[in-house]
Each structure stands twice: as C-alpha cells, then as structure tokens.
C-alpha positions in Angstrom: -17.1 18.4 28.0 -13.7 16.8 27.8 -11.3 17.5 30.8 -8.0 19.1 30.2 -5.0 17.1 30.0 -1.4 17.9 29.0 -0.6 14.2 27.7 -2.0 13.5 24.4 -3.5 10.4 22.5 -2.3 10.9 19.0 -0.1 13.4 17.9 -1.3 14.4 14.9 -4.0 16.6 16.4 -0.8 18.7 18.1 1.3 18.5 14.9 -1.7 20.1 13.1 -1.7 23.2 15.6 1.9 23.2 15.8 2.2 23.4 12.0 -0.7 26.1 11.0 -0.3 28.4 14.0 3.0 28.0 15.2 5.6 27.4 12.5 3.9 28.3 9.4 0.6 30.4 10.1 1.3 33.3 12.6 -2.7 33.2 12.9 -4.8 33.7 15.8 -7.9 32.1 18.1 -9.7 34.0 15.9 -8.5 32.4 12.8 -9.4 28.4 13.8 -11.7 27.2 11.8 -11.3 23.7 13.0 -13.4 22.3 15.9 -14.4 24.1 18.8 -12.7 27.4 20.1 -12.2 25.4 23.9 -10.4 22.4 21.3 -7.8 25.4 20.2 -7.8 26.8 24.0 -6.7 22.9 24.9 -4.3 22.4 22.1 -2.9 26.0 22.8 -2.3 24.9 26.8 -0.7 21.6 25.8 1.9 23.5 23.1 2.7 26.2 25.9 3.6 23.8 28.5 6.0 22.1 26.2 7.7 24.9 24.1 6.8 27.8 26.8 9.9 29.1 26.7 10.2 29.2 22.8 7.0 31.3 22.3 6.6 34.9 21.8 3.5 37.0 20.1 2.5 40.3 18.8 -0.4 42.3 19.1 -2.2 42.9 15.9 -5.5 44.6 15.0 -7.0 41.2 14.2 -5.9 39.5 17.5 -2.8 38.6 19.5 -0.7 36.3 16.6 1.4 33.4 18.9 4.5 32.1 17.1 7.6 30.3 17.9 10.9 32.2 18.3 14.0 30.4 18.9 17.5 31.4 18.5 19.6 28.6 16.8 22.8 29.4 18.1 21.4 29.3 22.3 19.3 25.8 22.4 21.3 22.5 22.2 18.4 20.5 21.7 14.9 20.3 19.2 12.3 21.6 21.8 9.7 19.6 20.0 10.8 16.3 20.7 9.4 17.4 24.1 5.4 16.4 22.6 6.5 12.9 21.3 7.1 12.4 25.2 3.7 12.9 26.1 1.7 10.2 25.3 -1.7 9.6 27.7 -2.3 6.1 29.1 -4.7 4.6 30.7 -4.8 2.4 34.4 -4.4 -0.7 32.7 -1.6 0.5 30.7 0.4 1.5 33.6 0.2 -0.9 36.1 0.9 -3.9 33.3 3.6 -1.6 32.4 5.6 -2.3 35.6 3.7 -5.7 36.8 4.7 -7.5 32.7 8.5 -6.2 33.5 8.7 -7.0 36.9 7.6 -10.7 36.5 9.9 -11.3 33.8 12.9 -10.0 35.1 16.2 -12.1 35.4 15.6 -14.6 31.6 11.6 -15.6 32.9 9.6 -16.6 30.3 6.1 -16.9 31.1 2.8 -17.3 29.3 -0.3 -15.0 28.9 -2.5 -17.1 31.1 0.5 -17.6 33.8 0.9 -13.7 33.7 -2.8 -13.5 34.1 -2.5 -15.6 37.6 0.5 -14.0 38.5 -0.2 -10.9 38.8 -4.1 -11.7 40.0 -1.7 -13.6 43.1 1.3 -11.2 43.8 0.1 -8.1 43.5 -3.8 -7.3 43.2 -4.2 -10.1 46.4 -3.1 -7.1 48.3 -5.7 -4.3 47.3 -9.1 -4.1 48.8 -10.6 -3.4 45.8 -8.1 -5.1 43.0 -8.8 -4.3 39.4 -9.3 -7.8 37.3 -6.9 -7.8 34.3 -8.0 -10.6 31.8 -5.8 -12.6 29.8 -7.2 -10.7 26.9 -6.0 -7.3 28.0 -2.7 -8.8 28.8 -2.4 -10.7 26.1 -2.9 -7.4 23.9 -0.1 -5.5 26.1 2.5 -8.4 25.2 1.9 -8.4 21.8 2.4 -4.8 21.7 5.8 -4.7 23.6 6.8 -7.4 21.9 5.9 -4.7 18.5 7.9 -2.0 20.7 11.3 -4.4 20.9 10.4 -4.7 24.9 9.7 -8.1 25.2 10.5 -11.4 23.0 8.1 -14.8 22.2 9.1 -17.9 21.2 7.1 -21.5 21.4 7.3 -24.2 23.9 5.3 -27.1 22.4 2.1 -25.6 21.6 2.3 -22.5 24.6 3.5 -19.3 23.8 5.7 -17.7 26.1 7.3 -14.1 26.4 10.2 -12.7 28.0 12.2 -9.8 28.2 14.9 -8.6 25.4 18.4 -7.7 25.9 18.1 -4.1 24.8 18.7 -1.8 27.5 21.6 0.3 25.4 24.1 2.5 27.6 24.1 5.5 25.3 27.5 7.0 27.3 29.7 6.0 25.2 28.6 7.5 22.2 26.8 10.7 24.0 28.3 12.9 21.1 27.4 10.6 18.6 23.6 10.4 19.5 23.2 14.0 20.4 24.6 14.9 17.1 22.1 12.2 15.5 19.4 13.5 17.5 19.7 17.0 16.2 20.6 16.7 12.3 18.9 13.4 11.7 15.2 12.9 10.6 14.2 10.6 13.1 16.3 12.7 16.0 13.8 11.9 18.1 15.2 8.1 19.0 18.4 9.5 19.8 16.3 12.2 22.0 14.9 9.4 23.8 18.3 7.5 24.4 19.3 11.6 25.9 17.0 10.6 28.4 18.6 8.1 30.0 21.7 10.4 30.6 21.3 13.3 33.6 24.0 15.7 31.6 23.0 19.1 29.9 23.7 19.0 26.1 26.1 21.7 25.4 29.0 19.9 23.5 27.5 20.4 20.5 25.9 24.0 18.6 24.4 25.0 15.4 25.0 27.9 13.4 22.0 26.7 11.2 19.4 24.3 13.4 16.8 22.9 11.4 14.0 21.6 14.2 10.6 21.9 12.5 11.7 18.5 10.8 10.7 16.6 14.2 7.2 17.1 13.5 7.2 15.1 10.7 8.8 12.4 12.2 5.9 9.5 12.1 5.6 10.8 8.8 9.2 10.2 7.8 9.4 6.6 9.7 6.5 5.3 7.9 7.6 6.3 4.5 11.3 4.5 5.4 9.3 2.0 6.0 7.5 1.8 3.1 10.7 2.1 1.3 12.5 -0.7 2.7 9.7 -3.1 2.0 9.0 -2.2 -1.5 5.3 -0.7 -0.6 2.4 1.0 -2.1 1.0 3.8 0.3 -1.8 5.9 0.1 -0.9 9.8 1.2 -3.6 12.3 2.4 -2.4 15.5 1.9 -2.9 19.4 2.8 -4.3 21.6 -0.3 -5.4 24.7 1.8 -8.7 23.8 1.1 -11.7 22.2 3.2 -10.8 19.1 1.1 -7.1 17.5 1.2 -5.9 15.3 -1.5 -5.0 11.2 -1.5 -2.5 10.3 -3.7 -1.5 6.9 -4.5 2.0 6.5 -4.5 5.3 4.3 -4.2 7.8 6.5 -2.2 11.3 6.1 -3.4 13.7 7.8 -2.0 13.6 11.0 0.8 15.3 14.1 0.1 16.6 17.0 2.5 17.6 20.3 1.8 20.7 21.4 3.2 19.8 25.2 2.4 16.8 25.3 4.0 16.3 21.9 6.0 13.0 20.8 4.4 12.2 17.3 3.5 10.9 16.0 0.4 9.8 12.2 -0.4 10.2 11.7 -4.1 7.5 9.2 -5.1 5.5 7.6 -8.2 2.1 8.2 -8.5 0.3 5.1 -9.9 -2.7 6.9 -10.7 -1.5 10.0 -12.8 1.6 7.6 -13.8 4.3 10.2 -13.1 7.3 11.2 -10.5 6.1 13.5 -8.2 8.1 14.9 -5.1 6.3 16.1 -1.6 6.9 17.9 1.3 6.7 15.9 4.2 5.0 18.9 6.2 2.1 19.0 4.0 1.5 15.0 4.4 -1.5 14.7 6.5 -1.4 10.5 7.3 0.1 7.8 5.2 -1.4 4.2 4.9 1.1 0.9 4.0 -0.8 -0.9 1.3 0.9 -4.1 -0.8 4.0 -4.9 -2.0 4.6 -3.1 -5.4 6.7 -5.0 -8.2 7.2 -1.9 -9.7 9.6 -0.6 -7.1 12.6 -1.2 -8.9 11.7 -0.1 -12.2 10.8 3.3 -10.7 13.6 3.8 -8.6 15.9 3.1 -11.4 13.8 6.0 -13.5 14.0 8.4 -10.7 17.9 7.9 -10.1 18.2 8.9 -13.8 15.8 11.9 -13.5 18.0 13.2 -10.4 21.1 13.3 -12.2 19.2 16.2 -14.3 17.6 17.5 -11.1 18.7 20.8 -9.1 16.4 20.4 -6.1 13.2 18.4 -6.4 11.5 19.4 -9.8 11.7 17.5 -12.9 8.6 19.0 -13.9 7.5 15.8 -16.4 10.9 14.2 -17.0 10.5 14.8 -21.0 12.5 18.1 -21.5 16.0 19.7 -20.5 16.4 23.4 -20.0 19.5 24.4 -20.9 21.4 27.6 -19.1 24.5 29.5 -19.5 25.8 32.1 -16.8 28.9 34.2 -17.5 30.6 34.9 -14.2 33.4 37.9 -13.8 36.1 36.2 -11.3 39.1 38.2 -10.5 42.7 36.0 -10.5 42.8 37.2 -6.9 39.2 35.8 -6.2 39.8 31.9 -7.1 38.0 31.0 -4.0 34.8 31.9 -5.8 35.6 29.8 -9.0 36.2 27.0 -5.9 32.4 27.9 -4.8 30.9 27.7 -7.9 32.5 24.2 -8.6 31.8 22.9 -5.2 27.9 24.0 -5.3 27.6 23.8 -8.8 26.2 20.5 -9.1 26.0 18.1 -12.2 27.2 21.9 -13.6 30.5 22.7 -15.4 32.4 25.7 -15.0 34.8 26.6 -18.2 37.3 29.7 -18.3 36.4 32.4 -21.4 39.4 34.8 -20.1 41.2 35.5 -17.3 38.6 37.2 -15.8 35.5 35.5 -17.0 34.4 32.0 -16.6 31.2 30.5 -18.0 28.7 28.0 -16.1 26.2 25.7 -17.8 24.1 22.8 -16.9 20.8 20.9 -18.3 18.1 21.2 -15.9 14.4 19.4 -15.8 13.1 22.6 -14.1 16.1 25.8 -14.1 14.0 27.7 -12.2 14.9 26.1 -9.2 18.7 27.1 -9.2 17.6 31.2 -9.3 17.7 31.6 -5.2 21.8 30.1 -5.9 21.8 32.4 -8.6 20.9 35.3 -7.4 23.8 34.8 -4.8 26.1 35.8 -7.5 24.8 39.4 -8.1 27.2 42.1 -9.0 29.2 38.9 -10.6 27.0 37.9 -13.3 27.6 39.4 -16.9 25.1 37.5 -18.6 22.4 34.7 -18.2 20.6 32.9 -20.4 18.3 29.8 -20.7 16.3 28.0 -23.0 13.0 28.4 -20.5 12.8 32.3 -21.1 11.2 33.1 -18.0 14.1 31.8 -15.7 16.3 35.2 -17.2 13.2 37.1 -17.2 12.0 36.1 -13.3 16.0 37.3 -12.3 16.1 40.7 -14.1 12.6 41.3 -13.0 14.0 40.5 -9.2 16.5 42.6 -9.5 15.1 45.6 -11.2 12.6 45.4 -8.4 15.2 45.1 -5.7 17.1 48.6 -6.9 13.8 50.1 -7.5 13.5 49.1 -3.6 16.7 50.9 -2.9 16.5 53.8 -4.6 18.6 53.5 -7.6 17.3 54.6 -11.3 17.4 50.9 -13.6 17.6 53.0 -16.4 21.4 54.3 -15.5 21.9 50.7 -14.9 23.6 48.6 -18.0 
C-alpha cells in the first residue's frame, strides 16, 4: 500500500481528477471507475490541499458531488498553477540540487567525474554514513539541468565541462507585465513561476471574465507549440468517454482560443483520414513528437484559407459554403448596435435595406456555429435564412421552446 503524499510524480494522474470531477463532471467517490477507491481518496487529499479554498459540494441522493466554485472577479491569480508546484523528488535529487549549484557558483566549470570527487570530498566527508553518488547519477542530473536552462556545457579538448547559466531574471520590473501574462496567456504558468520570486500579493490586476481551467492543459499546449515550431508529426491519445480513447495521427498547425468562452482548440491535419480536424486541448490525453513532416507547409497554407471561411473551429470537410442572411431592425438612435455587429461580425458584411433595417450575410464552412452570437440578437432579428436548413430551423425551434418556458402562447407570436 502506497503512502500518502501531497507532491506528485506526473501530473497527468491530477489533471485527470481535476478534469472529470472537478471542472467538468460534478461526480462522486461513488462514480470512479478508475483504480482503486483509496487512489480517488489520495488524489481527492492532494486537489483539497491545493485548491481548498476554491471547493464547495452539495449533497445529492447519489452521494456528496465535490466541485470547484470560484468567483472571477475576488481571485488575482489561477489557483491551479498551485499543482504544477508540486513535483515529488527523491534524496538524490535534492541534495545534487544544491551540492551541482553550490560547486559551480562564481563562472566554475567543472566535469562530471570532478563533480563526482567534489562533492564525495566537501560535503559527504562530513556524514557518518554518507550516501555514494556516482558519476552516472550525476552525470544524468547535469544533463537534465542543462535540458531545464540551469546549467551550460561546452568542450575542453576531449572533457566535457558544465557550468552555470546567466539566467536568474529579476521579474520587478515588469511585475504587471508577467502577472498579466500569467493570467490570460496559455502557458501562464512560467510567468506564475517568475510570481514566485516576488513576496507582493497580486491585486493590480482583476478579471471580469477569468478563464483558469486553461492551466491544466498546459504540458499539453507546450508540447503542441513545440511541435509546431519544428515542423512535427505527433501522435495524440485522446478522451472518447469510452473505456477506449482514440490516437490520432496528426500535424498540429496552428492553436486557437476562444475569447467567448476561453477554450482552446489545436487545429491539426490528420494524416491517416487525410483531413483538417480541430481538438480541444482538454480532451487530449498525452501527445508524442514523432519526425519532421514535409508537409507542414502545404497544410498550413490550406488551413489559413479554410479559416478565412471559418466562424469558430468547424469547417466540417472544407468542400462546401453555407450561405446566410439575417435581417436586423436597427433604430437611427441605436447605431452602436450596427457598430457591434460590424465589430463581431467577422469575414461578415453588414449592408443597409432602409433606415431601419440592415441585412447581414456571410459564407460559412459550418453556420451552425454563429447561432449562440445569433441568438444574442433576439427581439432584433426580422428574418434568417441559410442554405443549411437546419441552422433557421435549430433557432426557431430554441426560441419557441424558450417562450414556451416563459409562459407565452407561440401561436400569438408572428
């Protein structure tokens, strides 16, 4: 039986929970059909002692449903960043931590073997019982600080020899910069980190609208840039809401973000199934960098010409446009409606009929996406119509239903 700990290994066991129970499940103990019910217990322990004092729950007939509640407007900074901090380590990891930094302090540059034999003589000469590091382990260690940015290598003859890098960064300065970057940006987390480094409460900046579940797809997000910038292939495992998840094959592109609702989208060519595809970046499981793809180029060039047909992230195959038409009733005195509709409006265009009615159209891949904008404009709209007949029919069915909900006879209504 494993021992409790709050620090964690990998995070993706914790995003898992976080995701399905936390932010989108509302389920229970009872509901975990995972591993064991002490493995839920554990996770549950960890989440509450990092984001205790954003949790709430209810009492239901099926069990006590945990969920997150947090009030956009009173925090100043994304409570999950708090599980990126941490990380478990080991012995070895904590004393080479400080022993690696210590002895290469002030420009040193040393070797693995003279680490070795430094440390072995000025610091585990005075334990009883010192711990014997080889240069294997330590070699390991340098190599990945020198992956981290911590430490630098260069050759001297045939020896390699590390030292530390100039890249302690003051983050004063720009304080407001970086906690704005840490809140709105999709790797917020690195600016959360710098934070650290500064003993000041965040409260310069607030949010009317503070997207946060973003931060746990932040390895996610990194290793799709990364993936971009080099031109690669990945292979995607991702969540169906079945026993079995799905790997796709794919060359990411490009990442998008909604604004409305703060979700994050990589659009990406599937090589198998030969089409564009888009995908949330919540329901990607683990993402592995394959080769370099030649067809990089060629693909982004075909997605940047789908997009300009694109309302959100749908182009459905890329083959056919759907046409629609809304008729708008704008009063002279309401102008600074015509101004929304032009500023939201997208690749749209907005053309006067009268002085009182204006009429928008646009070519969509997939209309149906623009009906939550649309609907926005009830009590305004005279008429809609689109070439995909189930985008008008979907809205008057909505809206019947919604004065059916309030009481109001649809028949009286023209």
């Amino acid at each position: 039986m494993s021992e409790y700990s709050e620090l964690i290994k990998h995070f993706e066991p914790l995003r898992e929970y976080m995701r399905d129970f936390y932010v989108y499940g509302f389920k229970s103990r009872e509901d975990f059909k995972g591993k064991s019910l002490r493995s839920y217990d554990n996770e549950r322990r960890r989440i509450e002692s990092y984001l205790g004092d954003t949790m709430a729950f209810r009492q239901e007939k099926n069990g006590k449903k945990v969920f997150l509640s947090v009030d956009s407007s009173e925090i100043y900074e994304n409570p999950f960043y708090r599980a990126f901090k941490a990380k478990s380590f080991t012995r070895n990891d904590i004393m080479l931590h400080f022993y690696l930094l210590d002895l290469l302090q002030n420009d040193t540059a040393m070797s693995a073997s003279e680490l070795e034999s430094a440390i072995a003589d000025q610091y585990m000469s005075f334990f009883e019982k010192p711990v014997l590091l080889d240069v294997s382990t330590i070699r390991k260690k340098l190599q990945e600080y020198e992956q981290l940015g911590l430490l630098q290598s260069k050759m001297i003859g045939k020896k390699k020899v590390y030292m530390r890098t100039d890249s302690m960064i003051n983050p004063a300065p720009a304080v407001d910069a970086i906690r704005y970057f840490s809140e709105v940006s999709p790797l917020g987390v690195i600016g959360s980190t710098l934070l650290d480094r500064i003993n000041e409460p965040s409260i310069a900046l607030g949010f009317k609208h503070h997207y946060i579940v973003h931060a746990l797809e932040s390895e996610v997000c990194y290793a799709l840039l990364e993936a971009i910038h080099h031109h690669q292939r990945i292979e995607a495992v991702c969540y169906t809401g079945r026993a079995q998840n799905i790997k796709h094959s794919l060359i990411p592109l490009k990442i998008l973000i909604s604004v409305q609702g703060g979700r994050q989208y990589v659009c990406a060519y599937n090589t198998l199934k030969h089409r564009f595809m888009s995908i949330r970046l919540d329901n990607i499981q683990s993402i592995a960098v394959c080769e370099y793809s030649v067809q990089f180029e060629h693909a982004l060039k075909q997605l940047n010409h789908l997009l300009e047909h694109t309302w959100g992230v749908s182009f459905k195959d890329g083959r056919r446009l759907e046409h629609l038409e809304m008729i708008l009733e704008i009063q002279p005195y309401e102008q600074y409606i015509r101004h929304r509709v032009e500023r939201e409006g997208r690749m749209g265009k907005l053309e006067a009929v009268s002085d009182t009615l204006y009429k928008f159209s646009i070519d969509l891949y997939d209309a149906m996406e623009m009906l939550p904008w649309i609907r926005t404009f009830i009590g305004r709209i005279v008429k809609l119509e689109c070439d995909n007949p189930l985008v008008a029919a979907t809205f008057y069915k909505d809206f019947n239903l919604m004065l059916n909900m309030n009481g109001v006879d649809t028949d009286a209504v023209q």
